[in-house]
ROKE-557225 format. One record per atom (N, C-alpha, C, O, CB): residue number from 1; residue in three letters; y negated, x negated, z. Coordinates in nm, 3 decimals, always signed. Glycine has a CB too. Layout:
<recs>
REC   n res       v       u       w
REC NUM ALA       Y       X       Z
...
</recs>
This chain:
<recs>
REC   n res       v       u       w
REC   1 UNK  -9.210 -12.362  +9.565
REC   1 UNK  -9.344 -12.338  +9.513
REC   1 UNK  -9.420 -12.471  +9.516
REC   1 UNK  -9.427 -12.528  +9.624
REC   1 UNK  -9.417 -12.228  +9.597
REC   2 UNK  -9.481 -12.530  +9.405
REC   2 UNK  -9.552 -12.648  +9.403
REC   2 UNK  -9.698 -12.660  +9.479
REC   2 UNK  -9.713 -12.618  +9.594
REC   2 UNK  -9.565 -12.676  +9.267
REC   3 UNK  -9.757 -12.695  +9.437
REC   3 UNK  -9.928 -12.716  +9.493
REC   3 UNK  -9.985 -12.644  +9.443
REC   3 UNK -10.066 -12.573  +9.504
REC   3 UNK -10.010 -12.834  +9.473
REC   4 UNK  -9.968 -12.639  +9.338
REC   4 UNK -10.114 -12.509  +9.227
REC   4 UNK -10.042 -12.450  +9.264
REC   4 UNK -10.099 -12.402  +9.361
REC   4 UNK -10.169 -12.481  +9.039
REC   5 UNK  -9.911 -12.396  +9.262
REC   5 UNK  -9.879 -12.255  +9.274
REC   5 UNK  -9.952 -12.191  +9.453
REC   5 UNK  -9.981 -12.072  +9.464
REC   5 UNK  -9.678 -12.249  +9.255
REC   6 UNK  -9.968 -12.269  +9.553
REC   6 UNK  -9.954 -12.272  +9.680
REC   6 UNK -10.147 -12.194  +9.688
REC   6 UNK -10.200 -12.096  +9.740
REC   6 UNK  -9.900 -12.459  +9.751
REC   7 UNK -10.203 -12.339  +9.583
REC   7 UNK -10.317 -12.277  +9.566
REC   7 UNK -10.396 -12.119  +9.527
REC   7 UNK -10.477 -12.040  +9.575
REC   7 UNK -10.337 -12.344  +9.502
REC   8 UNK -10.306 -12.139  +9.402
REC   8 UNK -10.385 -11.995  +9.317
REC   8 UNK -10.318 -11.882  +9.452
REC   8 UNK -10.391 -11.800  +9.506
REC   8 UNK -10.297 -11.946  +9.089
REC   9 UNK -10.200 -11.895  +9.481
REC   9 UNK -10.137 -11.762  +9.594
REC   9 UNK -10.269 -11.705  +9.671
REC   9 UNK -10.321 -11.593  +9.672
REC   9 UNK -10.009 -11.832  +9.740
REC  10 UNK -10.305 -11.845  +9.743
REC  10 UNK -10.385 -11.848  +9.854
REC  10 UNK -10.582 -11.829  +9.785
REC  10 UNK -10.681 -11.776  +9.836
REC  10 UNK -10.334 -12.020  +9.943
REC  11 UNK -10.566 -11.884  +9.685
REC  11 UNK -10.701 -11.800  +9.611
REC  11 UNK -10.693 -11.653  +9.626
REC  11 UNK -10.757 -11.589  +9.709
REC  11 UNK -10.710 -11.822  +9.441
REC  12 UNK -10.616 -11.609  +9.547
REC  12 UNK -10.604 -11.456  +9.484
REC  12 UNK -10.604 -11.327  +9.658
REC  12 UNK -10.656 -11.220  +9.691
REC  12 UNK -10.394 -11.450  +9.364
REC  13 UNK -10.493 -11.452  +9.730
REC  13 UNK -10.513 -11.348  +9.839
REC  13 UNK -10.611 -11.335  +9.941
REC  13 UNK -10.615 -11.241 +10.021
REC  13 UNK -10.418 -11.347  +9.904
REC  14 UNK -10.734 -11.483  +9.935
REC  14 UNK -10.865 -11.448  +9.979
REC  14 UNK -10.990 -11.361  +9.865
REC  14 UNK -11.109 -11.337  +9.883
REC  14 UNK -10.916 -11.596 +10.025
REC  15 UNK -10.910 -11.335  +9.760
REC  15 UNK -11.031 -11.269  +9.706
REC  15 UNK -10.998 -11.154  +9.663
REC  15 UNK -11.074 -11.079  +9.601
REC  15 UNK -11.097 -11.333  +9.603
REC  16 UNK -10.812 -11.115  +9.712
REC  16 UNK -10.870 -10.956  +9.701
REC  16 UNK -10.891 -10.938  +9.849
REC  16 UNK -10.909 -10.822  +9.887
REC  16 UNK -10.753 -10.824  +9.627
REC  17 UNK -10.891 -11.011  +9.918
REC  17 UNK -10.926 -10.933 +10.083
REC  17 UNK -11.098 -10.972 +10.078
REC  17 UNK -11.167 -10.957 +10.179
REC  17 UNK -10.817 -11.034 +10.266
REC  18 UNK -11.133 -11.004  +9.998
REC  18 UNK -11.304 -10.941  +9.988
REC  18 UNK -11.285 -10.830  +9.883
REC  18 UNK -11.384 -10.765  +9.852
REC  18 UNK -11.443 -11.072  +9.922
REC  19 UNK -11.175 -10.806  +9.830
REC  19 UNK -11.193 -10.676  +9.720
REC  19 UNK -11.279 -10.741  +9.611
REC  19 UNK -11.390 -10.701  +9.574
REC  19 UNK -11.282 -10.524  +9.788
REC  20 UNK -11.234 -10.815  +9.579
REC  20 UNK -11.324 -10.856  +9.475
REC  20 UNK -11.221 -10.873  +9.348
REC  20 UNK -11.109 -10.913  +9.380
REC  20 UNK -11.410 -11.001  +9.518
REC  21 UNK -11.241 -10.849  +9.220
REC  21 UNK -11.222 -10.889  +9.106
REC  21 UNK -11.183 -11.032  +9.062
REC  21 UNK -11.232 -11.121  +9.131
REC  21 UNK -11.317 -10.856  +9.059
REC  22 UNK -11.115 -11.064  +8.976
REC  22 UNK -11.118 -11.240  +8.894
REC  22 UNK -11.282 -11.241  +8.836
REC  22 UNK -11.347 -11.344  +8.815
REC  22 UNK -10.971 -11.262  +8.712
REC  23 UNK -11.325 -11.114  +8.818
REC  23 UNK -11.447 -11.146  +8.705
REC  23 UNK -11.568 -11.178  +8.816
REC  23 UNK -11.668 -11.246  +8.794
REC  23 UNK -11.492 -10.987  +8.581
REC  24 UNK -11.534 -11.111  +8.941
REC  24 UNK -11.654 -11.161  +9.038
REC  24 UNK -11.649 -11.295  +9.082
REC  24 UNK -11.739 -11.379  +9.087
REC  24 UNK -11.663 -11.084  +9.166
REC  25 UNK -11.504 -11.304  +9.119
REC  25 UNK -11.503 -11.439  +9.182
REC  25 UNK -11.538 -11.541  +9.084
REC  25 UNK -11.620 -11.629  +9.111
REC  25 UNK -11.369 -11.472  +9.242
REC  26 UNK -11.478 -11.531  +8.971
REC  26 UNK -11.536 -11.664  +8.829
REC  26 UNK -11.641 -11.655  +8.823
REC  26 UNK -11.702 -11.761  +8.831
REC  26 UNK -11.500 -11.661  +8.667
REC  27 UNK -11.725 -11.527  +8.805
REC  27 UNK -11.882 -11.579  +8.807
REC  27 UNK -11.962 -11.619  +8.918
REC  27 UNK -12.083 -11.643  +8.923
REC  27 UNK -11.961 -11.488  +8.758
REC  28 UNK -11.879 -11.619  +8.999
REC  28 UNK -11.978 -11.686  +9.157
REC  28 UNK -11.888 -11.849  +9.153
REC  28 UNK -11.919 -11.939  +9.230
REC  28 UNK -11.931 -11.556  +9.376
REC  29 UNK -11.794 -11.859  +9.067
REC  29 UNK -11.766 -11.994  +9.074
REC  29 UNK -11.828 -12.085  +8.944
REC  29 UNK -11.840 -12.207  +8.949
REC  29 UNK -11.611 -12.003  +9.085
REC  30 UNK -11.879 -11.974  +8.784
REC  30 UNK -11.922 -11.977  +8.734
REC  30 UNK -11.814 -12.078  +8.624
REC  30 UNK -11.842 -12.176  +8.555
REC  30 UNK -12.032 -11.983  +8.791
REC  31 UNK -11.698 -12.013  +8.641
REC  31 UNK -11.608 -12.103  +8.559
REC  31 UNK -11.505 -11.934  +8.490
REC  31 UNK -11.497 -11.836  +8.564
REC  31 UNK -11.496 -12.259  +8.693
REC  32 UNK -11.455 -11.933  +8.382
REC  32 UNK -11.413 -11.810  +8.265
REC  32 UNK -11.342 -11.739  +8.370
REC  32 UNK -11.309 -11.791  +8.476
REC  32 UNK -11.302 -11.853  +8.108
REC  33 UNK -11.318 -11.602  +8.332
REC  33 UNK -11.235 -11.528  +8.431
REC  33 UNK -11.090 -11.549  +8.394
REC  33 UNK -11.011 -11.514  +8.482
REC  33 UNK -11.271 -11.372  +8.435
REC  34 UNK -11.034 -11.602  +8.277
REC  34 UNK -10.949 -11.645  +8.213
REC  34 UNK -10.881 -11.782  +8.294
REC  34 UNK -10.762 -11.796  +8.325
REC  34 UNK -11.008 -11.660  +8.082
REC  35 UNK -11.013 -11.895  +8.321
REC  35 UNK -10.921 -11.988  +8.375
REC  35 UNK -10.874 -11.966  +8.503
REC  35 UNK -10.756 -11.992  +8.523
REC  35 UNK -10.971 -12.107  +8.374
REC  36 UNK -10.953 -11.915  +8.609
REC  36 UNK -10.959 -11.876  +8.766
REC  36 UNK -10.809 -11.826  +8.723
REC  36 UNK -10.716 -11.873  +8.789
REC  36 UNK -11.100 -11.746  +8.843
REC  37 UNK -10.777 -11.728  +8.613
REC  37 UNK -10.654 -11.621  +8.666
REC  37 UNK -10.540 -11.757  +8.624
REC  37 UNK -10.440 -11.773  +8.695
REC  37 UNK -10.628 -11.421  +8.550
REC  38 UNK -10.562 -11.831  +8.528
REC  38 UNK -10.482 -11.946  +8.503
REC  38 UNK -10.465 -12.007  +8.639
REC  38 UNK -10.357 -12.052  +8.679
REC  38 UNK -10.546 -12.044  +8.399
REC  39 UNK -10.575 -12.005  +8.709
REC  39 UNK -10.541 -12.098  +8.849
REC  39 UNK -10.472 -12.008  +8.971
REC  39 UNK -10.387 -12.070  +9.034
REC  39 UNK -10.698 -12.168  +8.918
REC  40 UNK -10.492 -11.896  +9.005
REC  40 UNK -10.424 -11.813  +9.072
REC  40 UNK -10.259 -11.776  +9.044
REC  40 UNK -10.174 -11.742  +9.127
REC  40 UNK -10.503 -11.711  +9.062
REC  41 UNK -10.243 -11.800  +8.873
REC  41 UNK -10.077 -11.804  +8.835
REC  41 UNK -10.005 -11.937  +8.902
REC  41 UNK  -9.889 -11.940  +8.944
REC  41 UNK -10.053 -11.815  +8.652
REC  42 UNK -10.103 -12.049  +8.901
REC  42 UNK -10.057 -12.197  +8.912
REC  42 UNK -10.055 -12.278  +8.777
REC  42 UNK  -9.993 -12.384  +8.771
REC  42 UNK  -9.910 -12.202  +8.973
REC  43 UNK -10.115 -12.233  +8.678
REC  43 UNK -10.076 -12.258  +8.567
REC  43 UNK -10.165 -12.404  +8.577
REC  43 UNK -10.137 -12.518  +8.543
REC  43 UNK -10.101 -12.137  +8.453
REC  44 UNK -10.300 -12.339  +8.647
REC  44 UNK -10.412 -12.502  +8.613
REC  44 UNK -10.412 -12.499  +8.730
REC  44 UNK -10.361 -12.428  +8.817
REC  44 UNK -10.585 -12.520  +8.529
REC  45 UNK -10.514 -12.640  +8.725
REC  45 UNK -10.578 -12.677  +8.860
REC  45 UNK -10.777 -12.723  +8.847
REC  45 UNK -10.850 -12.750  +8.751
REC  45 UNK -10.467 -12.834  +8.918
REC  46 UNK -10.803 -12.712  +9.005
REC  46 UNK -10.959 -12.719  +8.968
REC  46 UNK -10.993 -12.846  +9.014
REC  46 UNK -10.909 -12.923  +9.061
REC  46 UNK -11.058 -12.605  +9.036
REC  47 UNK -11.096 -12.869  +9.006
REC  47 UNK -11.158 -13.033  +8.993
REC  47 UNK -11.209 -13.019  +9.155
REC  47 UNK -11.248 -12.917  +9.211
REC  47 UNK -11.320 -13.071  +8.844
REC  48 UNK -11.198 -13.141  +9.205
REC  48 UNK -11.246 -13.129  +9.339
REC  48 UNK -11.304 -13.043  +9.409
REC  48 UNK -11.273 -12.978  +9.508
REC  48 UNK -11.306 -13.195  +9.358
REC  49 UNK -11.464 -13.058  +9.290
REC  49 UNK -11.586 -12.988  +9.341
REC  49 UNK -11.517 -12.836  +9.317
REC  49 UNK -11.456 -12.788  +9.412
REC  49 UNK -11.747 -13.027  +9.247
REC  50 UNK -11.525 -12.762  +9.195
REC  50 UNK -11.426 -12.616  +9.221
REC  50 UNK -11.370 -12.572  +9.370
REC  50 UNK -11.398 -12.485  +9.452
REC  50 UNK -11.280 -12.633  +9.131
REC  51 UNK -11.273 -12.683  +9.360
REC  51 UNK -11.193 -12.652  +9.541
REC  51 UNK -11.303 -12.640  +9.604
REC  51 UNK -11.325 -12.529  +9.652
REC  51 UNK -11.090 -12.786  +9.635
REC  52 UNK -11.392 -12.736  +9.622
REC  52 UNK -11.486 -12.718  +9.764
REC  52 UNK -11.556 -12.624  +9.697
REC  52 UNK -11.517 -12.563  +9.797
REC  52 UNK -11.587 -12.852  +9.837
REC  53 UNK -11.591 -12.583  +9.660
REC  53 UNK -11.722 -12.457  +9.615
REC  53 UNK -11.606 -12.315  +9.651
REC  53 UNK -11.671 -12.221  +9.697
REC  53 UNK -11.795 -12.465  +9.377
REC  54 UNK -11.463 -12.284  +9.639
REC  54 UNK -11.418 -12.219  +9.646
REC  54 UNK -11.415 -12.182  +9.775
REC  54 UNK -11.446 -12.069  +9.814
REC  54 UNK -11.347 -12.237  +9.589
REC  55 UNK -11.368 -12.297  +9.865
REC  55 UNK -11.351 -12.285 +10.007
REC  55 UNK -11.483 -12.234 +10.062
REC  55 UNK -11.502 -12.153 +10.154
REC  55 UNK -11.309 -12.419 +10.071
REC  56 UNK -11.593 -12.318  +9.966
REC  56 UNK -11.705 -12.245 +10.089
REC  56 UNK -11.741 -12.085 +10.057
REC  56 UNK -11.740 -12.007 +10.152
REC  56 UNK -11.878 -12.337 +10.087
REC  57 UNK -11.773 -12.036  +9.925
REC  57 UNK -11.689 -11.882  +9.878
REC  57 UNK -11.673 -11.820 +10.002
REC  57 UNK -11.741 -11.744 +10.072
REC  57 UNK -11.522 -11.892  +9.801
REC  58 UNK -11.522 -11.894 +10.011
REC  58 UNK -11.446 -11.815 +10.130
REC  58 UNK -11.482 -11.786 +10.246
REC  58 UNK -11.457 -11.682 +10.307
REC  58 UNK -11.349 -11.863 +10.164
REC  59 UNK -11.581 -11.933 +10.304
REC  59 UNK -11.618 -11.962 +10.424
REC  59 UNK -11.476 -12.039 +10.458
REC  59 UNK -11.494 -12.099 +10.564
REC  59 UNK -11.668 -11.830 +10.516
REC  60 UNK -11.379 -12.055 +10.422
REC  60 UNK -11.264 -12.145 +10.489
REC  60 UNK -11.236 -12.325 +10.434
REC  60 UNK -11.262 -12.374 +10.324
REC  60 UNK -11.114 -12.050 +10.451
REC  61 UNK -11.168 -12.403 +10.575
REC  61 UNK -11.165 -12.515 +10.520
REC  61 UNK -11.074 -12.546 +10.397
REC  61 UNK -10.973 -12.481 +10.369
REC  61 UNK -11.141 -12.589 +10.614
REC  62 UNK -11.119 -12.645 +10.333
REC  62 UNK -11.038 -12.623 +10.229
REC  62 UNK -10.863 -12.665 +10.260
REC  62 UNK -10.772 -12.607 +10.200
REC  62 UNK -11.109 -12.708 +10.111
REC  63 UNK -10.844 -12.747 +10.336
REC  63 UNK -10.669 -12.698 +10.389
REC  63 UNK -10.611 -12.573 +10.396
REC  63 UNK -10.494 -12.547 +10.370
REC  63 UNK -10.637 -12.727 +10.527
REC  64 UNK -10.716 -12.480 +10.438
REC  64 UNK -10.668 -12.312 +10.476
REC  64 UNK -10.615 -12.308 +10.338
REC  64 UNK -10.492 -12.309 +10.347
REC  64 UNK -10.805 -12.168 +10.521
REC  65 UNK -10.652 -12.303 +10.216
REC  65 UNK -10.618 -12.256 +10.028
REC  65 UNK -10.501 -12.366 +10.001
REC  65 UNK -10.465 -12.394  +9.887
REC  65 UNK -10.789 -12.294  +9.883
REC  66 UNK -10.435 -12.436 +10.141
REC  66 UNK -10.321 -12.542 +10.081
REC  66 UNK -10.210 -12.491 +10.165
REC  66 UNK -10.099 -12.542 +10.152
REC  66 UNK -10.351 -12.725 +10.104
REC  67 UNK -10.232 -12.384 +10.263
REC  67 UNK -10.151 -12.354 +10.363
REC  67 UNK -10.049 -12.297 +10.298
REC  67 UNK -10.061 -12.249 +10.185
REC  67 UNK -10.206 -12.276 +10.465
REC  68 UNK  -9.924 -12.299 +10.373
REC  68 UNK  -9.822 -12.236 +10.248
REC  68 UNK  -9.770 -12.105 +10.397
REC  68 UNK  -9.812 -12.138 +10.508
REC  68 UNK  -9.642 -12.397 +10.156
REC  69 UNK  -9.693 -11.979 +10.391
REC  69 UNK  -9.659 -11.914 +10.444
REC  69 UNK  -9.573 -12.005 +10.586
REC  69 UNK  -9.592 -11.967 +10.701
REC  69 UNK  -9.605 -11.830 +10.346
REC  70 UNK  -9.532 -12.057 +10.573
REC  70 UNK  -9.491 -12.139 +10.689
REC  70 UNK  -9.551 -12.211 +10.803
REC  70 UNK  -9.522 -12.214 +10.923
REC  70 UNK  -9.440 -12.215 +10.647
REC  71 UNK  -9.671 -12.286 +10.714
REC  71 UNK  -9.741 -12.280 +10.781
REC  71 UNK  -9.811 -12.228 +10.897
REC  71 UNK  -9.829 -12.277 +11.008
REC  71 UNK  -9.759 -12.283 +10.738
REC  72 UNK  -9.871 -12.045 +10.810
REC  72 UNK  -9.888 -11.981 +10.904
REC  72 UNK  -9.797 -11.955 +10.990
REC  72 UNK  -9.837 -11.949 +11.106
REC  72 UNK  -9.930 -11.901 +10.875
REC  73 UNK  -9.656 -11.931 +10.967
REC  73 UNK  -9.579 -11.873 +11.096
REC  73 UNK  -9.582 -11.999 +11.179
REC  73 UNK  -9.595 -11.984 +11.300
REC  73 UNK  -9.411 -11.809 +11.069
REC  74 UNK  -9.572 -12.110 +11.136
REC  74 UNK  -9.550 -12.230 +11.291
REC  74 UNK  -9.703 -12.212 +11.350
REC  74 UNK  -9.713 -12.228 +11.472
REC  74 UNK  -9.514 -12.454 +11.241
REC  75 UNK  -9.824 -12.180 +11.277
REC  75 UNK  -9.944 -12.221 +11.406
REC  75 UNK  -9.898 -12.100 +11.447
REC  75 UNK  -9.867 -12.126 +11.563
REC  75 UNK -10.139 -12.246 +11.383
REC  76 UNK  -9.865 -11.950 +11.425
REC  76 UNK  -9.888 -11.810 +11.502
REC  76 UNK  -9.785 -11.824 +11.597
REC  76 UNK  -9.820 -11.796 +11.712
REC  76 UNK  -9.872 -11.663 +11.412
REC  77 UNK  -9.622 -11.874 +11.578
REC  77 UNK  -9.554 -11.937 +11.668
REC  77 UNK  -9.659 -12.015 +11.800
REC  77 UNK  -9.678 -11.950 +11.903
REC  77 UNK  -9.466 -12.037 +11.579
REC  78 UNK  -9.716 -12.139 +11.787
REC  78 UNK  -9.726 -12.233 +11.836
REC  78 UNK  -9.890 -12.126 +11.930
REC  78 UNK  -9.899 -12.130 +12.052
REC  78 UNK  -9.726 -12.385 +11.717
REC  79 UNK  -9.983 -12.054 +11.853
REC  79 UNK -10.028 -12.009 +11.944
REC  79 UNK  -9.955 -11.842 +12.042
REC  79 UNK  -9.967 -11.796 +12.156
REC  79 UNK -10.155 -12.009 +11.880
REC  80 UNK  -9.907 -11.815 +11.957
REC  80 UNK  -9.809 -11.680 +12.089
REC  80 UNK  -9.741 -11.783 +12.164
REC  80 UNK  -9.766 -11.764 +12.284
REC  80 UNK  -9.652 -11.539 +12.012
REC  81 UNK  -9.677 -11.869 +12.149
REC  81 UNK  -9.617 -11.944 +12.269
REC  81 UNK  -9.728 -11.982 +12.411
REC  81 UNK  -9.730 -11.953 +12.531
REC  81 UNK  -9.559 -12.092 +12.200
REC  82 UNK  -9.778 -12.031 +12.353
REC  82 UNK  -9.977 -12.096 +12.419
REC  82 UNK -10.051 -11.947 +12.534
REC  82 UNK -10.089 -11.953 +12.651
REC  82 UNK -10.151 -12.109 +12.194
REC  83 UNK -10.047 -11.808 +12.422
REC  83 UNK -10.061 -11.735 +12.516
REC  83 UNK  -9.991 -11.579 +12.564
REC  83 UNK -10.037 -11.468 +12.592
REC  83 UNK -10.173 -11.735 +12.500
REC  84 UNK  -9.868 -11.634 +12.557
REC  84 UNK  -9.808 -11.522 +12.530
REC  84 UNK  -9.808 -11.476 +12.717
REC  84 UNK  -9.768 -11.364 +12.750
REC  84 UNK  -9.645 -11.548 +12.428
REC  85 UNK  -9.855 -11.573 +12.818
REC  85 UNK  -9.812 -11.552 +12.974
REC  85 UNK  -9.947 -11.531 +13.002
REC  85 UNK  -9.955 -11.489 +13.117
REC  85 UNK  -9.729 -11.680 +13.070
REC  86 UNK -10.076 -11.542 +12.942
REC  86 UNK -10.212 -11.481 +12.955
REC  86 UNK -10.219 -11.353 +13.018
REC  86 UNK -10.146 -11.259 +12.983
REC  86 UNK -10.273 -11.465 +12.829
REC  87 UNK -10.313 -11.344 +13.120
REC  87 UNK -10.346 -11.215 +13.216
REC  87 UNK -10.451 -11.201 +13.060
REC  87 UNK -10.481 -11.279 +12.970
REC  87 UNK -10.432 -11.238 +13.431
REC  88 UNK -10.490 -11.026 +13.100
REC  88 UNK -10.564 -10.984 +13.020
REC  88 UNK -10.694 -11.038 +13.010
REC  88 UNK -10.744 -11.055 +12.899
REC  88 UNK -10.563 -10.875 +13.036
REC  89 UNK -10.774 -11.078 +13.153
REC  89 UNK -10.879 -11.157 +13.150
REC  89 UNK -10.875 -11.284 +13.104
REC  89 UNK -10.989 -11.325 +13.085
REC  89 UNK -10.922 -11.161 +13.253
REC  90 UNK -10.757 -11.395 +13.069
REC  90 UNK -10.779 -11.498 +13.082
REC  90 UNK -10.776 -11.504 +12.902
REC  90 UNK -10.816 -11.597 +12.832
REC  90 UNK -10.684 -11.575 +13.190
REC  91 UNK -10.715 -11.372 +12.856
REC  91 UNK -10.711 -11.355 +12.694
REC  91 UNK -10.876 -11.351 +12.636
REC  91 UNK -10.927 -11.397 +12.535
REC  91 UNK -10.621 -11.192 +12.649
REC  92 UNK -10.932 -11.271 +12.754
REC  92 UNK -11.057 -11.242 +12.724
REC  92 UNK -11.150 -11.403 +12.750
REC  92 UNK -11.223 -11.436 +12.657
REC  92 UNK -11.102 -11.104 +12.825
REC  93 UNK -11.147 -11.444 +12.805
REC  93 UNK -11.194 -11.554 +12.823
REC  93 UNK -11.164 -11.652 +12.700
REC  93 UNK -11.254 -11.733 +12.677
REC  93 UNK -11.146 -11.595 +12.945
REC  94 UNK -11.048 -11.659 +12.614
REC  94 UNK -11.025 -11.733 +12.523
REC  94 UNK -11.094 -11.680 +12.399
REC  94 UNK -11.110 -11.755 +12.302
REC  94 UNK -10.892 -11.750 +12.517
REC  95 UNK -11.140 -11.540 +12.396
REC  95 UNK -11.155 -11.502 +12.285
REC  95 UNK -11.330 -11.503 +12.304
REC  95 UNK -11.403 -11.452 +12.219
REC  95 UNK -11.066 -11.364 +12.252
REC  96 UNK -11.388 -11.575 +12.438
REC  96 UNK -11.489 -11.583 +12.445
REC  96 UNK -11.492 -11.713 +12.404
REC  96 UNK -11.581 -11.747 +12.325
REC  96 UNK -11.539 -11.542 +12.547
REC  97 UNK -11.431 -11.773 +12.434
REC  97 UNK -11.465 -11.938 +12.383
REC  97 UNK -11.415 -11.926 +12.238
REC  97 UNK -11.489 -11.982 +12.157
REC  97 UNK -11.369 -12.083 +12.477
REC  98 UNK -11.351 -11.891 +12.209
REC  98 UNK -11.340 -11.900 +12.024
REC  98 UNK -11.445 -11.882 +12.004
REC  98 UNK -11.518 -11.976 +11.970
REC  98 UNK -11.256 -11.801 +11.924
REC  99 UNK -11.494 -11.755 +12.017
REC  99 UNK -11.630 -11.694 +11.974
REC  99 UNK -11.757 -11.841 +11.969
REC  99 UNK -11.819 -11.893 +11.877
REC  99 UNK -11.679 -11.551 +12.114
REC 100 UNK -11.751 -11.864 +12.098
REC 100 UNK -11.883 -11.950 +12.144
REC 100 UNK -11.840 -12.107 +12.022
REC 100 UNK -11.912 -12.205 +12.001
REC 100 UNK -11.879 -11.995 +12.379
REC 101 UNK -11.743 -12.086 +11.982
REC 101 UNK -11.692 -12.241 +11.882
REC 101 UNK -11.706 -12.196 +11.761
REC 101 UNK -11.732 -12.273 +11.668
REC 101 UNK -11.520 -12.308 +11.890
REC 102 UNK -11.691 -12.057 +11.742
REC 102 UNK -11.757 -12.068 +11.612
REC 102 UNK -11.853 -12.061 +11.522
REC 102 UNK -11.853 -12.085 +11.402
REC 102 UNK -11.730 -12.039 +11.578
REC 103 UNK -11.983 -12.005 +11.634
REC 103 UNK -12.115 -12.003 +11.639
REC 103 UNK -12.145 -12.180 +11.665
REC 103 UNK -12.248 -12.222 +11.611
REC 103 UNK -12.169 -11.887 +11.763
REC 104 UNK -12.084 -12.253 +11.722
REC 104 UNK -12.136 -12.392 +11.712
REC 104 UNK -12.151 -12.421 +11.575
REC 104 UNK -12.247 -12.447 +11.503
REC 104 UNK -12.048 -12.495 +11.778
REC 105 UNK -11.982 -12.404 +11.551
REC 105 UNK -11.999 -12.468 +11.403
REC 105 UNK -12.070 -12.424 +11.330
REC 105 UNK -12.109 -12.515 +11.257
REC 105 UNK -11.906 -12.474 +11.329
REC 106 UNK -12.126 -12.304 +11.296
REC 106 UNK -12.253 -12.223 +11.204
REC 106 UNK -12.318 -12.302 +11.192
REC 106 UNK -12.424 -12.285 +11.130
REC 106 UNK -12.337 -12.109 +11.248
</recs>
């Protein structure tokens, strides 16, 4: 799978997990519903600004829309390894500090 293809995958599958349409998402990107689905096949690609306006859309960095399935399995690997020997409190404690990191970044 190339780059656009890696892209549009990772478009299409953050915008049906808002349930959203090609015709919603193009008009909040304000580009044809025609090309977006061109970019979700891999057929095109978008101009910088597109990418970043997409990612923020999403709320994700724009690396997350470059991630390829492997990706995800080595970080979900690399964090179940990290806490797979976690007492239940000390899980809870991590999921308090995520929390408190991602309200920073807000």
């Amino acid at each position: 799978m190339n780059l656009k293809e890696v892209l549009g995958q990772n478009i299409k599958e953050e915008r049906l997990k808002k349930g959203w349409s090609v015709e919603k998402l193009a008009e909040k990107l304000e580009v044809s519903s025609r090309f977006l689905s061109a970019i979700e096949r891999g057929d095109k690609t978008f101009s910088i600004e597109n990418f970043y306006k997409t990612a923020g859309i999403f709320e994700v960095p724009m690396d997350y829309l470059l991630r390829t399935s492997n990706d995800q399995e080595r970080w979900d690997s690399s964090v179940m390894h990290l806490i797979k020997d976690f007492s239940e409190e000390d899980f809870g404690r991590v999921i308090e500090i995520l929390k408190i990191l991602k309200n920073f970044k807000s």
